[in-house]
Gaussian input, Z-matrix of N, CA and C with variables (Angstrom, degrees):
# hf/3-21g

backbone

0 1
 N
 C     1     B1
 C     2     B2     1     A1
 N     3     B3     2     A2     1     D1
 C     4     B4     3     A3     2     D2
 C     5     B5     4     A4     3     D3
 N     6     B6     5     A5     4     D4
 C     7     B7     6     A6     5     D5
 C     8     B8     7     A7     6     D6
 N     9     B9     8     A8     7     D7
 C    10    B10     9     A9     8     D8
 C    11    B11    10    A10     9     D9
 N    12    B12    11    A11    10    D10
 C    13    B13    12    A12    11    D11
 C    14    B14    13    A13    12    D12
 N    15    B15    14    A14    13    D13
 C    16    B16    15    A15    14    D14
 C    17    B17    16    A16    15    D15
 N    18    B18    17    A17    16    D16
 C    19    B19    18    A18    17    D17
 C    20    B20    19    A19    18    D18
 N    21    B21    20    A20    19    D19
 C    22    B22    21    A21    20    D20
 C    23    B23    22    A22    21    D21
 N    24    B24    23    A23    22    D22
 C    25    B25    24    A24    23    D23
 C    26    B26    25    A25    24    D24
 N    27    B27    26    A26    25    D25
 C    28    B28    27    A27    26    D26
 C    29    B29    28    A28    27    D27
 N    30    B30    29    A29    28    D28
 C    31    B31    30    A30    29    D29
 C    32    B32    31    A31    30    D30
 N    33    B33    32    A32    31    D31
 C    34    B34    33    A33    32    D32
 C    35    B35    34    A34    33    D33
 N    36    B36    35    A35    34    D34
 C    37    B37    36    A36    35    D35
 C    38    B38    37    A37    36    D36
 N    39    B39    38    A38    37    D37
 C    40    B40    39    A39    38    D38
 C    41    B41    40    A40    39    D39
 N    42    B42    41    A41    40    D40
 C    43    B43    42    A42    41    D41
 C    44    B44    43    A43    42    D42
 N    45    B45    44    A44    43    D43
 C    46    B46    45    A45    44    D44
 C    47    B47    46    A46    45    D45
 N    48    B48    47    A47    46    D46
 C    49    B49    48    A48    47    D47
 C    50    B50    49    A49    48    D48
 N    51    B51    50    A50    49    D49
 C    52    B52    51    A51    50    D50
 C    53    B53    52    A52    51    D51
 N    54    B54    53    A53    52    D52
 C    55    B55    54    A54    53    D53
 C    56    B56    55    A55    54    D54
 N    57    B57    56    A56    55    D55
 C    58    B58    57    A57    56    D56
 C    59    B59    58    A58    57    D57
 N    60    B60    59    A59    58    D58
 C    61    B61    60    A60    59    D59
 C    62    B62    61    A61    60    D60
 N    63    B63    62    A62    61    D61
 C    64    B64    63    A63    62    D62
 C    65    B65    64    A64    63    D63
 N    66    B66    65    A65    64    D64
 C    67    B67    66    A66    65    D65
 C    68    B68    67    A67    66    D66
 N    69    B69    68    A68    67    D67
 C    70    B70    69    A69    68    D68
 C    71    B71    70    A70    69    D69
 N    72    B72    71    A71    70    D70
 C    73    B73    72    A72    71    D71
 C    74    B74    73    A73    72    D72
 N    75    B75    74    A74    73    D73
 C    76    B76    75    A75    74    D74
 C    77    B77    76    A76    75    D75
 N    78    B78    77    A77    76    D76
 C    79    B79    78    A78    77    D77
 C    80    B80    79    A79    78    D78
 N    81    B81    80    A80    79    D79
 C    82    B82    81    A81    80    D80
 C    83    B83    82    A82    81    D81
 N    84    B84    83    A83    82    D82
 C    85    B85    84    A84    83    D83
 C    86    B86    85    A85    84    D84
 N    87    B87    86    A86    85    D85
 C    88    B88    87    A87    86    D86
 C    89    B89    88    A88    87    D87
 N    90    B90    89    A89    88    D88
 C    91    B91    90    A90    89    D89
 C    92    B92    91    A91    90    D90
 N    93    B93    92    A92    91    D91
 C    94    B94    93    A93    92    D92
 C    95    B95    94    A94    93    D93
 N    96    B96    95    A95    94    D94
 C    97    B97    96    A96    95    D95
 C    98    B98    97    A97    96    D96
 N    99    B99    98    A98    97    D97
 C   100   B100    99    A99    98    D98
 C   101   B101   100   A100    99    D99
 N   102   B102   101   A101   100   D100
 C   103   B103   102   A102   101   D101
 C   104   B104   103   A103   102   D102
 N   105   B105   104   A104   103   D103
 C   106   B106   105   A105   104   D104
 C   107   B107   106   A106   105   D105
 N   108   B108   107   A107   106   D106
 C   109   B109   108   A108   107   D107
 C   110   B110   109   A109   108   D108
 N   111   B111   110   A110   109   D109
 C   112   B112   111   A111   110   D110
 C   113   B113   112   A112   111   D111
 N   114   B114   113   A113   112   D112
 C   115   B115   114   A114   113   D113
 C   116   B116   115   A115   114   D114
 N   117   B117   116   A116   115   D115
 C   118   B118   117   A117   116   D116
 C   119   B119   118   A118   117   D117
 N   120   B120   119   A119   118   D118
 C   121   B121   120   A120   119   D119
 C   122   B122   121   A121   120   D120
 N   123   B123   122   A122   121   D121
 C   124   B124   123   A123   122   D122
 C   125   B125   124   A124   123   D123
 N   126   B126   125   A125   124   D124
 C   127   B127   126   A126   125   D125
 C   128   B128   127   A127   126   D126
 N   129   B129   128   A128   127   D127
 C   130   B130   129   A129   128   D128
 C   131   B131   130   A130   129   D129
 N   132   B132   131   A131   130   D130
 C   133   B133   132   A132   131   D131
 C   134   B134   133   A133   132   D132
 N   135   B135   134   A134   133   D133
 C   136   B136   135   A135   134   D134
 C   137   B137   136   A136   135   D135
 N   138   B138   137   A137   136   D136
 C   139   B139   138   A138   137   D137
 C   140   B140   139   A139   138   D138
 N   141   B141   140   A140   139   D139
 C   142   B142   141   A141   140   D140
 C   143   B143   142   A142   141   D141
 N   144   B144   143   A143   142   D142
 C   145   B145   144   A144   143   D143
 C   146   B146   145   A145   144   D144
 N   147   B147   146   A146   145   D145
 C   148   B148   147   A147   146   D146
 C   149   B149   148   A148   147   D147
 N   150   B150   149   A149   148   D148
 C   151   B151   150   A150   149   D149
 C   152   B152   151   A151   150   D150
 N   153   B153   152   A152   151   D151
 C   154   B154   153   A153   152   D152
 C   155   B155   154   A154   153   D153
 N   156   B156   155   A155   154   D154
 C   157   B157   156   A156   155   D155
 C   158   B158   157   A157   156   D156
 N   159   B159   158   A158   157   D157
 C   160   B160   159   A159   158   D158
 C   161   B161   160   A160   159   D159
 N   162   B162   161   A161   160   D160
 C   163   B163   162   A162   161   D161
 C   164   B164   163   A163   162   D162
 N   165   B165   164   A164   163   D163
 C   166   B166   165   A165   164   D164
 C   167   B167   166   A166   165   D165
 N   168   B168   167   A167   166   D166
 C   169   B169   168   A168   167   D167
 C   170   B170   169   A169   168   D168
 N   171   B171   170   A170   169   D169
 C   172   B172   171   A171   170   D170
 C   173   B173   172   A172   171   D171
 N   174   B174   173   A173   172   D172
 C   175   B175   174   A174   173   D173
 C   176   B176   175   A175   174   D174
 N   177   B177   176   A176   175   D175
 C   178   B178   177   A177   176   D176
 C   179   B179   178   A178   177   D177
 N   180   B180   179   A179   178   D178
 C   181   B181   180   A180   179   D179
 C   182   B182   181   A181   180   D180
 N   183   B183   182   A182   181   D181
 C   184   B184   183   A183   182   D182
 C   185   B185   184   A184   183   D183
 N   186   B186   185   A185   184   D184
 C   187   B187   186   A186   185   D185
 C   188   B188   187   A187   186   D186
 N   189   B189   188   A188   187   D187
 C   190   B190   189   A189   188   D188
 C   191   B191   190   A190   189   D189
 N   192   B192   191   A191   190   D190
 C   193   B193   192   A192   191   D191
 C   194   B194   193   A193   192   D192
 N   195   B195   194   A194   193   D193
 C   196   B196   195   A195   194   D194
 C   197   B197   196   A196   195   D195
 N   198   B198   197   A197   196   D196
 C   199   B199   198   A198   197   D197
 C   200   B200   199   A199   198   D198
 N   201   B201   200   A200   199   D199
 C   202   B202   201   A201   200   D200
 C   203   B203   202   A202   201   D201
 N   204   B204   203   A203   202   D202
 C   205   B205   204   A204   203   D203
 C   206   B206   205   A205   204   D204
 N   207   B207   206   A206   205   D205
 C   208   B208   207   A207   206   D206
 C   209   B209   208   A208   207   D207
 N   210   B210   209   A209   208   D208
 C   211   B211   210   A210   209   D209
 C   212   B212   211   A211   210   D210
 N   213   B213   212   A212   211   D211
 C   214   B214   213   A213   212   D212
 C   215   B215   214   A214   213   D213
 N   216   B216   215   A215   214   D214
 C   217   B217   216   A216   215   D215
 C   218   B218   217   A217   216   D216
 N   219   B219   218   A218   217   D217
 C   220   B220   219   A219   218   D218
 C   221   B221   220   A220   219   D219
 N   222   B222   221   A221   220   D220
 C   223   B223   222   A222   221   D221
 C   224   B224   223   A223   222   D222
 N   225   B225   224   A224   223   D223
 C   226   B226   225   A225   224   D224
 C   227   B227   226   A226   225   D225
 N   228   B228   227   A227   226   D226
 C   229   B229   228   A228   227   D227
 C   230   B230   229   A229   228   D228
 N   231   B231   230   A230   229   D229
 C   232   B232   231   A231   230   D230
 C   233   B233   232   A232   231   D231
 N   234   B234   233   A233   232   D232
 C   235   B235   234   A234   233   D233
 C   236   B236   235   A235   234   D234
 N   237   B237   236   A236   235   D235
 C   238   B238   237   A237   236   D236
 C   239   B239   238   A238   237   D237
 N   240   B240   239   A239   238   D238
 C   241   B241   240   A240   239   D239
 C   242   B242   241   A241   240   D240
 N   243   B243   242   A242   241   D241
 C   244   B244   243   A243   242   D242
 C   245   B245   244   A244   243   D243
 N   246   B246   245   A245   244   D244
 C   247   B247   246   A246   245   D245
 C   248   B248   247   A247   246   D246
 N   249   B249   248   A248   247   D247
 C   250   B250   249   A249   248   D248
 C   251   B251   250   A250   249   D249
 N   252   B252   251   A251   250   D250
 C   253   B253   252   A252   251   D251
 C   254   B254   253   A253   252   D252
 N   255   B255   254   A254   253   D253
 C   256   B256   255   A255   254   D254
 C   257   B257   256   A256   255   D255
 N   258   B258   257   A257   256   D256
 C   259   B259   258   A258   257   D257
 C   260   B260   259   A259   258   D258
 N   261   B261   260   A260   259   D259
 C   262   B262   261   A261   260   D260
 C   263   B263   262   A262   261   D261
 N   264   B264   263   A263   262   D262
 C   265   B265   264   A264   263   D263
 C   266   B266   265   A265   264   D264
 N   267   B267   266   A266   265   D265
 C   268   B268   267   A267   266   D266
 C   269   B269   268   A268   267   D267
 N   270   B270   269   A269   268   D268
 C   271   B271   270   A270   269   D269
 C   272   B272   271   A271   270   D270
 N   273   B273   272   A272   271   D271
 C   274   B274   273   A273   272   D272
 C   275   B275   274   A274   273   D273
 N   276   B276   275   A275   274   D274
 C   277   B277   276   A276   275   D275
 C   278   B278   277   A277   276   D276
 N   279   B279   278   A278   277   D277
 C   280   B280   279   A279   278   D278
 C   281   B281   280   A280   279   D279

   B1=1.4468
   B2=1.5218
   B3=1.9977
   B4=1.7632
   B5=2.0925
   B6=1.8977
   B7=1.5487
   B8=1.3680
   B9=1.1381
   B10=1.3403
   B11=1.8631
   B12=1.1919
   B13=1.4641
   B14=1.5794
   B15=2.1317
   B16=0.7411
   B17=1.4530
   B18=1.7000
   B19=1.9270
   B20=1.2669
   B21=0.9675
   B22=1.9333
   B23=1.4237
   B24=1.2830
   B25=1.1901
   B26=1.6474
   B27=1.1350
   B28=1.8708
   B29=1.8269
   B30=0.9477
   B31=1.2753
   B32=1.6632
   B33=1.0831
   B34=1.8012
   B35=1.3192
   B36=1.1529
   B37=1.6468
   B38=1.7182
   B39=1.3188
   B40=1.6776
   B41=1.2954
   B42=1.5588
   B43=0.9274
   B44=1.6995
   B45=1.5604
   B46=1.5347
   B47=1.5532
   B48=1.1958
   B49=1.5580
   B50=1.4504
   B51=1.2247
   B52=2.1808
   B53=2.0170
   B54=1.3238
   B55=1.1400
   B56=1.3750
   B57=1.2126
   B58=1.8476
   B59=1.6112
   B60=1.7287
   B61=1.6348
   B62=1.4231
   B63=1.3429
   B64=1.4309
   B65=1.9005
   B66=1.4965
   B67=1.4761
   B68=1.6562
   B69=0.9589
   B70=1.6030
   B71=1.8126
   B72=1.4530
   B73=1.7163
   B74=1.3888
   B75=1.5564
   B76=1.2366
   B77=1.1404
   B78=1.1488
   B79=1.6690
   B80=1.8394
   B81=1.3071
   B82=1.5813
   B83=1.5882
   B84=1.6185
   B85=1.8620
   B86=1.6492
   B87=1.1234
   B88=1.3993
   B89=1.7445
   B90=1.2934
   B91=1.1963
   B92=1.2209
   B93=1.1767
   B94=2.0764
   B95=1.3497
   B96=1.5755
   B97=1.4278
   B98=1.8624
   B99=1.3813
   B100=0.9834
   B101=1.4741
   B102=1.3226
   B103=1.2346
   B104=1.5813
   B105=1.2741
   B106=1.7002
   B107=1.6967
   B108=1.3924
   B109=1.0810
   B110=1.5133
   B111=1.7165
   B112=1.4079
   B113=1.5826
   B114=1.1878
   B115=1.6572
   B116=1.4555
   B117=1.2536
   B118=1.6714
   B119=1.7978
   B120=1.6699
   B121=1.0169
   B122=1.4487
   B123=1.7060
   B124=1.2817
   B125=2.2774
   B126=0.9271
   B127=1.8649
   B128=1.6942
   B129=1.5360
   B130=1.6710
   B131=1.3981
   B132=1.3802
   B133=1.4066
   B134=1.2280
   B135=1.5028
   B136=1.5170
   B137=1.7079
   B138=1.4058
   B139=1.3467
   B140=1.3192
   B141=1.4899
   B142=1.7064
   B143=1.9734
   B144=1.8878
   B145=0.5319
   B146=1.6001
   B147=1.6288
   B148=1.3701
   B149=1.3331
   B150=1.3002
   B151=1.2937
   B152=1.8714
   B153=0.8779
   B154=2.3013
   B155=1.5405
   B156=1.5261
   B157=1.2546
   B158=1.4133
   B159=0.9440
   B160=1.7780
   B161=1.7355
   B162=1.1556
   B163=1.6971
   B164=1.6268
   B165=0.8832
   B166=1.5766
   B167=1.8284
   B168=1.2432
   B169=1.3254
   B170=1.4249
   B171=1.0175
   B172=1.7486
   B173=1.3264
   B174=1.3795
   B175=1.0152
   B176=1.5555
   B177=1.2501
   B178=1.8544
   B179=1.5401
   B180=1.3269
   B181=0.8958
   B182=1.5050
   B183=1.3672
   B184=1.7102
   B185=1.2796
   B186=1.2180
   B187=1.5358
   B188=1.5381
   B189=1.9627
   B190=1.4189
   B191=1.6446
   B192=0.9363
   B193=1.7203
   B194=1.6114
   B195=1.1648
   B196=1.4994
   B197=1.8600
   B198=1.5041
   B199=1.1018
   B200=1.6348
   B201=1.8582
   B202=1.3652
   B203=1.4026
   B204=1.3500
   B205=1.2516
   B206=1.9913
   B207=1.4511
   B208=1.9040
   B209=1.4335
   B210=1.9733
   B211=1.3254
   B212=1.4229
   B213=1.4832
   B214=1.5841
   B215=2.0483
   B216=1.5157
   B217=1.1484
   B218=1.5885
   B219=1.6022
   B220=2.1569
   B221=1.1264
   B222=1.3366
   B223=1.5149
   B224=1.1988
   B225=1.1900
   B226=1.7273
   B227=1.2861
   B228=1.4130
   B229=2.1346
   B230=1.9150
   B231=1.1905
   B232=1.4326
   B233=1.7751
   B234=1.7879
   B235=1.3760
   B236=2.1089
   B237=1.0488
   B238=1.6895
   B239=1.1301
   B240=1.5247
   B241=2.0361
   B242=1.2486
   B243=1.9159
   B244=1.6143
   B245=1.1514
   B246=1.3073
   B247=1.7194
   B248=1.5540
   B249=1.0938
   B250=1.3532
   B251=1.5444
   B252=1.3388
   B253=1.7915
   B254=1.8334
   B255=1.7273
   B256=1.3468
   B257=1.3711
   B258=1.2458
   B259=2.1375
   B260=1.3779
   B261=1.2104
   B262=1.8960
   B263=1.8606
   B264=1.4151
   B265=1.6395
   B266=1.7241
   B267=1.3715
   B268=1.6579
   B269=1.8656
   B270=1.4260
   B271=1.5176
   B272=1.3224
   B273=1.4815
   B274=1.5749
   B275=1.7879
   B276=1.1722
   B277=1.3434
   B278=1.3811
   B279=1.2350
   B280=1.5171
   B281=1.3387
   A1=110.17
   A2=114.65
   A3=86.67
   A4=93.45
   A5=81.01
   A6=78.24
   A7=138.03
   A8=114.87
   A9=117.21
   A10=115.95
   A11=121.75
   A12=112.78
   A13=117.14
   A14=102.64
   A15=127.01
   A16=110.64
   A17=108.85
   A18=91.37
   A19=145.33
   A20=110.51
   A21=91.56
   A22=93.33
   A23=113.35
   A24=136.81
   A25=113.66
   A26=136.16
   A27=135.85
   A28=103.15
   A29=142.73
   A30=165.84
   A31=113.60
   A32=110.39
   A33=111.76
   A34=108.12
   A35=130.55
   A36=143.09
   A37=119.06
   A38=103.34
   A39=104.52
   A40=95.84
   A41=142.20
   A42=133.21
   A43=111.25
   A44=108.46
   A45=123.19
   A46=112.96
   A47=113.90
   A48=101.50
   A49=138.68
   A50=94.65
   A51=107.32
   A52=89.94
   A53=101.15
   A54=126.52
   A55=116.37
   A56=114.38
   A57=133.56
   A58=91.14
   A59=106.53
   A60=107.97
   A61=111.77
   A62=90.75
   A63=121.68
   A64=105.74
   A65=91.41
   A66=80.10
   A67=124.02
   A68=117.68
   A69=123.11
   A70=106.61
   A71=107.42
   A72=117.55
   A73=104.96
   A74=137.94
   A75=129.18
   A76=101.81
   A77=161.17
   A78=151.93
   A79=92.18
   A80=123.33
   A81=121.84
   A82=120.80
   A83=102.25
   A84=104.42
   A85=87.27
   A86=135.44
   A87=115.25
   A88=100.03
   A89=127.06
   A90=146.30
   A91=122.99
   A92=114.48
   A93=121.29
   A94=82.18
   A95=89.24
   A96=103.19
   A97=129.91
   A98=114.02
   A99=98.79
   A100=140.56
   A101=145.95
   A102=152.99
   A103=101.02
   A104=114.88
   A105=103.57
   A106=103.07
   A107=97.41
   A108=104.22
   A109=145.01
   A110=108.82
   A111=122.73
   A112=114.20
   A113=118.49
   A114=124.42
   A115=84.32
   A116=148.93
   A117=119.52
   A118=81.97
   A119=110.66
   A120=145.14
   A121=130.92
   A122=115.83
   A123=138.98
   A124=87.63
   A125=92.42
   A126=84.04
   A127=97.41
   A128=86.70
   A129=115.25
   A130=107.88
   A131=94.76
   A132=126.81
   A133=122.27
   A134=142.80
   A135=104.45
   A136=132.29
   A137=104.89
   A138=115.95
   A139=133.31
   A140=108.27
   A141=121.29
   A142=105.95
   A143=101.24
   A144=93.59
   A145=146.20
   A146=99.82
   A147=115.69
   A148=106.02
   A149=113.17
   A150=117.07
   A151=115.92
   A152=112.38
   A153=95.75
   A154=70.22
   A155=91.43
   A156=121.93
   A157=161.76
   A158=127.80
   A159=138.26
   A160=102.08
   A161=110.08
   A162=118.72
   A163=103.81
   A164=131.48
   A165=115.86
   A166=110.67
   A167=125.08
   A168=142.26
   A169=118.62
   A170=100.16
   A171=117.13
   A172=111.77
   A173=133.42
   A174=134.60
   A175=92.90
   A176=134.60
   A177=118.49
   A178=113.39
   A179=122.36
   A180=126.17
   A181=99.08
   A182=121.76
   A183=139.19
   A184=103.76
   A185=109.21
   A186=98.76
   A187=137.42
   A188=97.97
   A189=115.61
   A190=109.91
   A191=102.46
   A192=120.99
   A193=111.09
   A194=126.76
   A195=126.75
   A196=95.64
   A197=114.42
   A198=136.99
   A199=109.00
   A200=115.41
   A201=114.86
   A202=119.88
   A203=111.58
   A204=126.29
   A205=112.65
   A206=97.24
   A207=108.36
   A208=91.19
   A209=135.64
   A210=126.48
   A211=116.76
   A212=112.44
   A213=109.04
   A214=97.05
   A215=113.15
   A216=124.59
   A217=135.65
   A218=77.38
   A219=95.57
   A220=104.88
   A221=119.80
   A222=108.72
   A223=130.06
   A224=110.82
   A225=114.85
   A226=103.81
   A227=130.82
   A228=113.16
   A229=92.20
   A230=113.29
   A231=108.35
   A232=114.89
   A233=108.45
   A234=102.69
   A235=91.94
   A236=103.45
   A237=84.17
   A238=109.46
   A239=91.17
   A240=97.83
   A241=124.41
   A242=77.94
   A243=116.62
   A244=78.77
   A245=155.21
   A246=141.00
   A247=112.10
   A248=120.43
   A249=129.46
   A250=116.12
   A251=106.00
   A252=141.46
   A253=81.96
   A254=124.96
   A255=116.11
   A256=106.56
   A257=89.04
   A258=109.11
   A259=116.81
   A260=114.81
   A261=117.57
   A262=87.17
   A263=91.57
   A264=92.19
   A265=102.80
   A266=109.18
   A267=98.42
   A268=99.21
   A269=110.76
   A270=125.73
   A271=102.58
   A272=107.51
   A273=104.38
   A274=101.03
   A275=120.48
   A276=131.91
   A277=104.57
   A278=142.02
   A279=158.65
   A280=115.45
   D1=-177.62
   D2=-176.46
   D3=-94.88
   D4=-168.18
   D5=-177.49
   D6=-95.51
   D7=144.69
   D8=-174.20
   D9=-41.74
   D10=129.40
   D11=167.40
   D12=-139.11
   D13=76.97
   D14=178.28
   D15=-98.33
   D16=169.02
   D17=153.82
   D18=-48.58
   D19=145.22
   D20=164.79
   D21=-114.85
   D22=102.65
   D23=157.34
   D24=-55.34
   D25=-43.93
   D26=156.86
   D27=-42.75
   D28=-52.46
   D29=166.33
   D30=-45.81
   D31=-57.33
   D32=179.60
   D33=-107.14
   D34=9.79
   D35=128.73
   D36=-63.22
   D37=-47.76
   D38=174.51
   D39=-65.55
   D40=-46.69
   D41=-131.73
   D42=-102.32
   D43=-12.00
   D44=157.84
   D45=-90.44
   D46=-39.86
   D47=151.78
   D48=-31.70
   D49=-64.13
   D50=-173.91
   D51=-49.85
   D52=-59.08
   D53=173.77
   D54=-17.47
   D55=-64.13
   D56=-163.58
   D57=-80.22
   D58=-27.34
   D59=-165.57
   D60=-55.38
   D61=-62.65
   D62=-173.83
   D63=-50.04
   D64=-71.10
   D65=174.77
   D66=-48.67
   D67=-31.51
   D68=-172.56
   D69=-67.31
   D70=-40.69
   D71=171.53
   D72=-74.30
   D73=-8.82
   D74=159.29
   D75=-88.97
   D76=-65.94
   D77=-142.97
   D78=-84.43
   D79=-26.91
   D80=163.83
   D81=-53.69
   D82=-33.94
   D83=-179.25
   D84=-85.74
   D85=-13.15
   D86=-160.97
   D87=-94.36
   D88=-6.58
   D89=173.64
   D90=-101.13
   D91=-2.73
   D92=-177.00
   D93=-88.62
   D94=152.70
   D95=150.07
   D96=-91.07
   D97=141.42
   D98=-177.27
   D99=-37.37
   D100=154.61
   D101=-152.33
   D102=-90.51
   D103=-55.87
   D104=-176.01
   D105=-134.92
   D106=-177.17
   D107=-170.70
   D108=-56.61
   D109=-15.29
   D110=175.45
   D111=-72.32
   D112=-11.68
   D113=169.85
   D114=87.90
   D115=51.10
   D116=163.45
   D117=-104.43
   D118=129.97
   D119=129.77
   D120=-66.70
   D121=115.68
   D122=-137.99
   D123=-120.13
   D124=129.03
   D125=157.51
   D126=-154.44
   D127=154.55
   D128=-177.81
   D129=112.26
   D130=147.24
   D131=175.67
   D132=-133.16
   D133=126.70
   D134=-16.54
   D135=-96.07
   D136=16.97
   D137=148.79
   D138=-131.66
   D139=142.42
   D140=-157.60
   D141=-83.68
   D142=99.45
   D143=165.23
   D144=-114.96
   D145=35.89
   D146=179.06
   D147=-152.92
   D148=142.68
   D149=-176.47
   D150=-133.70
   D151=153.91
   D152=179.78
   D153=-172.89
   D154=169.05
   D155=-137.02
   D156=70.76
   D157=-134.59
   D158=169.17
   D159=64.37
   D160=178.89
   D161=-173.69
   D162=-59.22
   D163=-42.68
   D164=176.14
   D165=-74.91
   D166=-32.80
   D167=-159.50
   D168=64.31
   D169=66.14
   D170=170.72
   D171=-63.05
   D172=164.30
   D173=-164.00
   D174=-149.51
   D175=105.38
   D176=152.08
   D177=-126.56
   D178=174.80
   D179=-162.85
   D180=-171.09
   D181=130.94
   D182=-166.23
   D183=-114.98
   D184=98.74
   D185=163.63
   D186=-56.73
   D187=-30.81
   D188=-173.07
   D189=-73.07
   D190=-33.61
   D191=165.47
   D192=-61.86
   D193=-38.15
   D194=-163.81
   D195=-85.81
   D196=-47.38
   D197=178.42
   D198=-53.53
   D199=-39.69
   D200=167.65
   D201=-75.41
   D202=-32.70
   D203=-167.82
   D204=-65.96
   D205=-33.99
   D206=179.29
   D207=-81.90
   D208=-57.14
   D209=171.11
   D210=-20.68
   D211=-51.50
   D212=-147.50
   D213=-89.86
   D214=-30.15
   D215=146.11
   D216=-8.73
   D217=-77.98
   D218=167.99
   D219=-68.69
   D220=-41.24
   D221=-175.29
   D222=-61.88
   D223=-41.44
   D224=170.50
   D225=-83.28
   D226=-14.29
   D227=178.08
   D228=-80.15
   D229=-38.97
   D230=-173.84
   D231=-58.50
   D232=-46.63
   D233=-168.35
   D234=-75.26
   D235=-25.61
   D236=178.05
   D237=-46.93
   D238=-68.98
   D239=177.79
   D240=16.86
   D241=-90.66
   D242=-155.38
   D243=-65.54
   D244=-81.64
   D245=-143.10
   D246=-51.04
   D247=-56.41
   D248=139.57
   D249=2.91
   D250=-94.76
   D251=-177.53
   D252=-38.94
   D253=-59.56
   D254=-166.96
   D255=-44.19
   D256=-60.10
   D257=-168.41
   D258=-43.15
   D259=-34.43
   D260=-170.56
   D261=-142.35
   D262=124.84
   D263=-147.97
   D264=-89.00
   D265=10.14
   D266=-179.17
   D267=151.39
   D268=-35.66
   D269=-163.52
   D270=-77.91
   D271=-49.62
   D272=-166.60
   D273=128.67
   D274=-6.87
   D275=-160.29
   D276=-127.52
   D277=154.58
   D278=-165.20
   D279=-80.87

């Protein structure tokens, strides 16, 4: 028959997952404690794009980094996805 072009609900479930992941390993660096002794506090996953602290208490923050950091995000919730989307072909079933 032709093909189905429904959701794949298995697929945009993986794909709010990776999603929730990711975000959840960012609000996790924003909750560590710093690594050594100067107090600079680091957040992002998997790139650090804010930093405050250390002996003066500097404060920076990268936008171009925050901007890579959601890129690299979609990118891995999307290729889950789609591997996903392969595996259970549209139905919900394998």
């Amino acid at each position: 028959m032709g093909k189905q072009h429904g959701f794949n609900y298995p697929a945009i479930l993986t794909f709010v997952i990776v999603l929730v992941v990711f975000g959840a390993l960012n609000l996790w660096t924003l909750s560590t404690l710093p690594e050594c002794c100067d107090q600079l506090h680091k957040v992002g996953f998997p790139l650090r794009f804010f930093e405050s602290g250390g002996f003066s208490g500097d404060t920076r923050f990268y936008p171009a980094l925050l901007f890579l950091d959601i890129v690299i995000s979609l990118a891995a919730a999307t290729s889950v996805a789609w591997a996903v989307a392969r595996i259970f072909k549209g139905d919900g079933t394998p």
